[in-house]
C-alpha positions as CSV (number, residue, x, y, z in Angstrom):
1,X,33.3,-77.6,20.1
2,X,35.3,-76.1,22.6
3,X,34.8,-73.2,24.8
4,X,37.0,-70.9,22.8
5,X,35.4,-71.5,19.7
6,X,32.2,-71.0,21.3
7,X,33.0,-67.6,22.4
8,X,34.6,-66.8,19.2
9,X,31.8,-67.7,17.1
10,X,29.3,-65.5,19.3
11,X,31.5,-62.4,18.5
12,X,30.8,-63.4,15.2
13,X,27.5,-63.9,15.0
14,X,27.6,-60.3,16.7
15,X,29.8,-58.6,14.8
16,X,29.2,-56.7,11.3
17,X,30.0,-58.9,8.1
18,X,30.1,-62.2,8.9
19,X,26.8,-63.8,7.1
20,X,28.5,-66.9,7.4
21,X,30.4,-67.1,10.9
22,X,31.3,-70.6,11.0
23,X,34.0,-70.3,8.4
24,X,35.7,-67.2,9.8
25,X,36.3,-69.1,13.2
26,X,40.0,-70.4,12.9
27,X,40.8,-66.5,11.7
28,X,38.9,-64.6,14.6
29,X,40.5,-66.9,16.9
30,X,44.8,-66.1,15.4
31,X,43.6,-62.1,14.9
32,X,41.8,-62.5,18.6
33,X,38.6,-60.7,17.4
34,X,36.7,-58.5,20.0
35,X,33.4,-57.7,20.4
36,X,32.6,-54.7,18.0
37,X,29.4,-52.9,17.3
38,X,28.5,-51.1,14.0
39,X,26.3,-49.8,12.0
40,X,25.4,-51.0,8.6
41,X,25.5,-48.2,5.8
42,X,24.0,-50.0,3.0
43,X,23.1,-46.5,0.9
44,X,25.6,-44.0,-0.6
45,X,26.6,-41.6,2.4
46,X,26.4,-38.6,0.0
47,X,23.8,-39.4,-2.1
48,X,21.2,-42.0,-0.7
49,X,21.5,-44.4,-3.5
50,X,21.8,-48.1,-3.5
51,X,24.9,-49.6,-4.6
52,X,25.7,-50.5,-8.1
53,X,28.8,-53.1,-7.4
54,X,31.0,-54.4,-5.0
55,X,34.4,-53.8,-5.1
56,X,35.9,-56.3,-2.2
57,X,36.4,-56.7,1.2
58,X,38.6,-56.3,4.0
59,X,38.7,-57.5,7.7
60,X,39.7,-54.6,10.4
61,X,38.8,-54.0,14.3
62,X,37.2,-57.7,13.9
63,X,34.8,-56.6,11.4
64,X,33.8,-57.6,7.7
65,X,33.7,-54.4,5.6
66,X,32.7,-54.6,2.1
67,X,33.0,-51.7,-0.2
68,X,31.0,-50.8,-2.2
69,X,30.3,-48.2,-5.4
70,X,28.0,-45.9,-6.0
71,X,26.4,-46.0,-9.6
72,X,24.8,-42.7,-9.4
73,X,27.3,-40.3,-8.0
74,X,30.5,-42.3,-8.1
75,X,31.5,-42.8,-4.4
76,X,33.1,-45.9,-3.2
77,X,32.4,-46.2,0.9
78,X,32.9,-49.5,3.3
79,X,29.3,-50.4,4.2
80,X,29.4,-50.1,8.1
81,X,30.5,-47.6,10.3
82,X,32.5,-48.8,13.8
83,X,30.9,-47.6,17.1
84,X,32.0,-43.5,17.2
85,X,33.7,-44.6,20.3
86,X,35.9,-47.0,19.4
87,X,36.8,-44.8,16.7
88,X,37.6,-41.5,19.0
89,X,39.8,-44.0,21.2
90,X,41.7,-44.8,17.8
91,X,42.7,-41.6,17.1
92,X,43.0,-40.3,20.4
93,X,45.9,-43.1,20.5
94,X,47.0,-42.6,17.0
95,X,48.2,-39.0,18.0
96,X,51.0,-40.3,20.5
97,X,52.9,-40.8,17.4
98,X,52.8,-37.0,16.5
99,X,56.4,-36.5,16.3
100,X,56.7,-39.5,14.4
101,X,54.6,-38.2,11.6
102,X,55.9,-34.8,11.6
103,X,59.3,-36.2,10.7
104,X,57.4,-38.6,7.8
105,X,55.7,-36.2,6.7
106,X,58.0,-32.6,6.2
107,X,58.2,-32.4,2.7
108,X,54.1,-33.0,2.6
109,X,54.0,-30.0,5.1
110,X,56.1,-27.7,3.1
111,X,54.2,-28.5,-0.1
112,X,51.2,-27.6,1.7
113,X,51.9,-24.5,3.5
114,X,53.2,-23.2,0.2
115,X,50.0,-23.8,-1.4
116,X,47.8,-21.9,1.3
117,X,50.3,-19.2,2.0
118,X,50.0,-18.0,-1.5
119,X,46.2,-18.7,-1.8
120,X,45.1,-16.7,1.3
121,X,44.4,-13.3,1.2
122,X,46.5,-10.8,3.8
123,X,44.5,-11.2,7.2
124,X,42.3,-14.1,5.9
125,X,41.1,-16.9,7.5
126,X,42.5,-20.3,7.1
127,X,40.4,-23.5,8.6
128,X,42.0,-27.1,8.8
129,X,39.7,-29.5,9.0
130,X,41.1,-32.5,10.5
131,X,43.6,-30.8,11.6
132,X,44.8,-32.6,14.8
133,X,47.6,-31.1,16.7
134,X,47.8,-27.5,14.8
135,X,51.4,-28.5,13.2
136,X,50.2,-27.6,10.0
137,X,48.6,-24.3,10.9
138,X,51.6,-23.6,12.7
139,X,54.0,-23.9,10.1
140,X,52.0,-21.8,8.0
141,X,51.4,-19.1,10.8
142,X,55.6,-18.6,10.6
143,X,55.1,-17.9,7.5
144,X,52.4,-15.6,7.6
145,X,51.1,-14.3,10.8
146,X,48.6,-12.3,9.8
147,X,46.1,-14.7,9.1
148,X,43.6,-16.2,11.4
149,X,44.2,-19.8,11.8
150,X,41.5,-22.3,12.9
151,X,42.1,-26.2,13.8
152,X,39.2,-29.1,13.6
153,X,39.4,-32.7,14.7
154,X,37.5,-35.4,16.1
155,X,40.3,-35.9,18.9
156,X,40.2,-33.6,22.1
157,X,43.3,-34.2,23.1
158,X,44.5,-33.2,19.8
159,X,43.2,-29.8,20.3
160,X,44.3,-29.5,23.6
161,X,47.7,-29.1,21.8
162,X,47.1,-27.2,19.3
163,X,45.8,-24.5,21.9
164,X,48.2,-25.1,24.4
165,X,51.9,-25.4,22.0
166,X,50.0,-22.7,19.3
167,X,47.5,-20.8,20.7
168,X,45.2,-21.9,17.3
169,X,41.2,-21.4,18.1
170,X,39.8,-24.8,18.0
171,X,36.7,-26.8,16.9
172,X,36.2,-29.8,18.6
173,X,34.0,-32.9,17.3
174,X,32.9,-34.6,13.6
175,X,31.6,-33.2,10.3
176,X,28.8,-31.7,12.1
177,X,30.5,-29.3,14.1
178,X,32.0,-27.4,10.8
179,X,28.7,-25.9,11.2
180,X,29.9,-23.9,14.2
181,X,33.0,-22.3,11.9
182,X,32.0,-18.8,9.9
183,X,32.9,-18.8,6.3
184,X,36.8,-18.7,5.4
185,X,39.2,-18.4,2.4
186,X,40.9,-21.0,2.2
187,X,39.7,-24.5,3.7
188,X,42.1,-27.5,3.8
189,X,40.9,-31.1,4.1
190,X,44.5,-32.6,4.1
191,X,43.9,-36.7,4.0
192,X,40.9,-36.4,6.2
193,X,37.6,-36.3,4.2
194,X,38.1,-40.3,3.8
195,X,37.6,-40.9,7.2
196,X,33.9,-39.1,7.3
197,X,31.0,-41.3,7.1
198,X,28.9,-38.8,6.2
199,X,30.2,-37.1,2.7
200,X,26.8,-35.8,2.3
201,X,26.9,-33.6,5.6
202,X,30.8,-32.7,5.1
203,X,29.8,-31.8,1.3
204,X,27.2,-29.4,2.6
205,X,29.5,-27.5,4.7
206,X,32.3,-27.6,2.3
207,X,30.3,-25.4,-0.2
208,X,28.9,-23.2,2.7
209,X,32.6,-22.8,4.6
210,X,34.3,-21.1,2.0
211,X,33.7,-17.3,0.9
212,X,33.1,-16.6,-3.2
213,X,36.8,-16.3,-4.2
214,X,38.1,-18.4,-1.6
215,X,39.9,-21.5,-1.9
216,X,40.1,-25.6,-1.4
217,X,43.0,-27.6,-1.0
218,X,42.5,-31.1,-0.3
219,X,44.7,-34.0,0.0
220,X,43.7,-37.6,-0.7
221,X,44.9,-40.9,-1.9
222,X,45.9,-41.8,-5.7
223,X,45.7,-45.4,-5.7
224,X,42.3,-46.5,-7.3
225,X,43.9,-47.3,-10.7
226,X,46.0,-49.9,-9.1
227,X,43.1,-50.9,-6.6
228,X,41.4,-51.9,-9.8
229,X,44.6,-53.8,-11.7
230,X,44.7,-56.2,-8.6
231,X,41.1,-56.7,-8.1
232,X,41.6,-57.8,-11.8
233,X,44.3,-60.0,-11.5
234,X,43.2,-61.2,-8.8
235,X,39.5,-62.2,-10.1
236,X,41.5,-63.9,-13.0
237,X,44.4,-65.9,-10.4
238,X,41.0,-67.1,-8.6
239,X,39.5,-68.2,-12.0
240,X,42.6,-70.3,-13.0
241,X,43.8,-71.6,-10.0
242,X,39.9,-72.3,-8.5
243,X,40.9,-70.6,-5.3
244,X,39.6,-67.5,-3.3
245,X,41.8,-64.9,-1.8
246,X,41.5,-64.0,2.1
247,X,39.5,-60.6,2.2
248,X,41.4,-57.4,1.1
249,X,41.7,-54.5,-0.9
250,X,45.4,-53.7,-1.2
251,X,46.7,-50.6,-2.0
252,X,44.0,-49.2,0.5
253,X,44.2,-48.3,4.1
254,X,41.8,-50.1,6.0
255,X,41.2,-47.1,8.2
256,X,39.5,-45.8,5.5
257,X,36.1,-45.2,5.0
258,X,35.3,-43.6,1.5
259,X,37.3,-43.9,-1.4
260,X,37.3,-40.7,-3.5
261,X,37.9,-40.8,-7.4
262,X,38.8,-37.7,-9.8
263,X,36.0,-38.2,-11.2
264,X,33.8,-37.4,-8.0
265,X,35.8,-35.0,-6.6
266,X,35.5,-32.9,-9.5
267,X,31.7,-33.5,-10.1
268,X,31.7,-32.9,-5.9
269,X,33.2,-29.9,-6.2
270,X,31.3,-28.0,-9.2
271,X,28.0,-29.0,-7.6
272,X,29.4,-27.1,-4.2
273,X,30.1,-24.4,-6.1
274,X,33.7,-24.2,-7.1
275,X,35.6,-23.8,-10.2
276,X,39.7,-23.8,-11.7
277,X,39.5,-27.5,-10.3
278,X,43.3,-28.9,-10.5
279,X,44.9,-31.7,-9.7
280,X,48.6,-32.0,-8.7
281,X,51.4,-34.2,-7.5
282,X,52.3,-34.5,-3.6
283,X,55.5,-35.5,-2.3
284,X,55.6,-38.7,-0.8
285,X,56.3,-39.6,3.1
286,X,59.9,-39.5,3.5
287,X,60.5,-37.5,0.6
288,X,62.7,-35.3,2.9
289,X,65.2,-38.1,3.4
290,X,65.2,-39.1,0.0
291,X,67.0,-38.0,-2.9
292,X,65.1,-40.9,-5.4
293,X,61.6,-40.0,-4.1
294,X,62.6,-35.8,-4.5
295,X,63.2,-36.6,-7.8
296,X,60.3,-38.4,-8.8
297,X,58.5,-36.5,-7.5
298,X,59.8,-33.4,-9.6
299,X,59.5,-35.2,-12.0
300,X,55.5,-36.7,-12.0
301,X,55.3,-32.6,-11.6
302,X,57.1,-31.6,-15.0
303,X,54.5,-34.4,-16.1
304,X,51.6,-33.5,-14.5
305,X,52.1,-29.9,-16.4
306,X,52.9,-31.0,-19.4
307,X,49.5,-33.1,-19.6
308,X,47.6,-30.1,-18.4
309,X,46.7,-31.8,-15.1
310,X,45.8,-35.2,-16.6
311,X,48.3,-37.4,-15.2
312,X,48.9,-37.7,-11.8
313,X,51.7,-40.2,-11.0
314,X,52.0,-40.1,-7.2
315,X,50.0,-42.1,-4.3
316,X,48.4,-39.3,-3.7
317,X,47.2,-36.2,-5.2
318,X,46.5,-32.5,-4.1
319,X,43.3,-30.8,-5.1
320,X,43.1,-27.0,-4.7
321,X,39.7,-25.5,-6.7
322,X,38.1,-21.9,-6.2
323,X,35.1,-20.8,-5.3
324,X,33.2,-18.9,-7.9
């Protein structure tokens, strides 16, 4: 054996997943893998329970993760969690594409903003929990500059712009430091509570954060159902044609850590107190620049009402509920 695949196979051996490192050499050595430490999360992260099933697995920052559901409350979660500093230098990165996203994402923005402008009370407090630059806050502080607007993130130098281009009040850190925020009316977790490790903490604060008659809105992914058609089909390809699939979930972002059905969110959200729990269609990124995606997305809308919130036909869906 040479020296390369020596060294390979002791990052292996080191890193989370592999159980059986010797056949994951020839991969680790194309995808370069790096030493990366984890920790294993082999119990629900809200609940405590053991898991029920595995759902698959996927390969990302030279680490196995397998996901995993929760019989008990529902939750599916990826069963390590990266070193917290590797994972602050990814998004501290990830934000040099700001303006990129911006662009991506206007017609999301507008969608939101018009959902917490009419939600929040005249000189109410709005949080944004995961909230990065303040973009979002600031769009919605043209529209309504009375309100108080408060930016979290994991990402410092995030913050540093939203205080510096916005003047927003700032919380910096993870789920924990929601417990230096006062209560508020309307909290937004817009396609950030998948990234938390710890859904039990971030759950606790949730139902604690926002004031009786207050409001969520929360934005997350709407692809399980077809998660579950190609873990299907391809369990039955692998049956057929006796051969085994290289490890991956598609449909999911591999950055993610939890995956989040209707099913939970609802149950999630009556336990932490809130009630009027809908579900709605979200525009899609680029929806701005295109005339075929603004019109299916009108209408999965008409369709959404007309099933009384049942169906929800975009890749991701909008949550807004209030608290009782």
């Amino acid at each position: 054996m040479d020296s390369a695949r020596r060294e390979i196979l002791e990052v292996l051996r080191h890193n989370h997943g592999f159980d059986e490192p010797e056949t994951w050499v020839d991969l680790a050595l194309r995808q370069s893998f790096k030493r990366v430490a984890a920790s294993p999360l082999n119990a629900c992260p809200d609940c405590g329970a053991l898991p029920g099933d595995s759902f698959g697995s996927f390969v990302h920052y030279s680490t196995l993760f397998t996901v995993l559901l929760c019989c008990d409350c529902g939750l599916y979660w990826a069963d390590a969690i990266i070193d917290p500093e590797v994972t602050e230098r990814h998004f501290e990165s990830h934000y040099k594409d700001e303006e990129y996203f911006r662009w991506e994402r206007q017609a999301i923005f507008r969608d939101l903003v018009e959902l917490i402008v009419a939600r929040a009370p005249v000189g109410g407090t709005v949080l944004d929990v995961g909230g990065a630059t303040g973009y979002l806050m600031s769009l919605v502080g043209e529209q309504r500059p009375d309100l108080h607007l408060v930016v979290q993130d994991i990402s410092k130098e995030a913050l540093d712009v939203a205080e510096r281009e916005f003047g927003l009040e700032t919380i910096h850190g993870n789920a924990t430091s929601l417990a230096l925020a006062s209560p508020v009316d309307v909290l937004v977790l817009a396609d950030v509570i998948y990234y938390e490790p710890s859904a039990a903490t971030l759950w606790s604060e949730v139902g604690r954060l926002v004031r009786p008659g207050g409001s969520i809105i929360l934005r997350v992914p709407n692809k399980l159902g077809l998660m579950k058609i190609d873990r299907l089909l391809r369990r039955g390809l692998e049956l057929i044609g006796r051969r085994r699939f290289p490890p991956r979930i598609r449909f999911l972002n591999v950055e993610h850590r939890l995956i989040l059905s209707r099913k939970y969110i609802r149950k999630r959200l009556t336990r932490s107190g809130f009630d009027q729990i809908r579900f709605v269609p979200t525009p899609m990124l680029g929806a701005h620049r295109s005339r075929k995606l603004r019109l299916y997305f009108q209408a999965a809308s008409v369709l959404n009402a007309g099933s009384g919130g049942r169906l929800v036909l975009t890749p991701a869906v909008v949550v807004v509920a209030q608290k009782g």
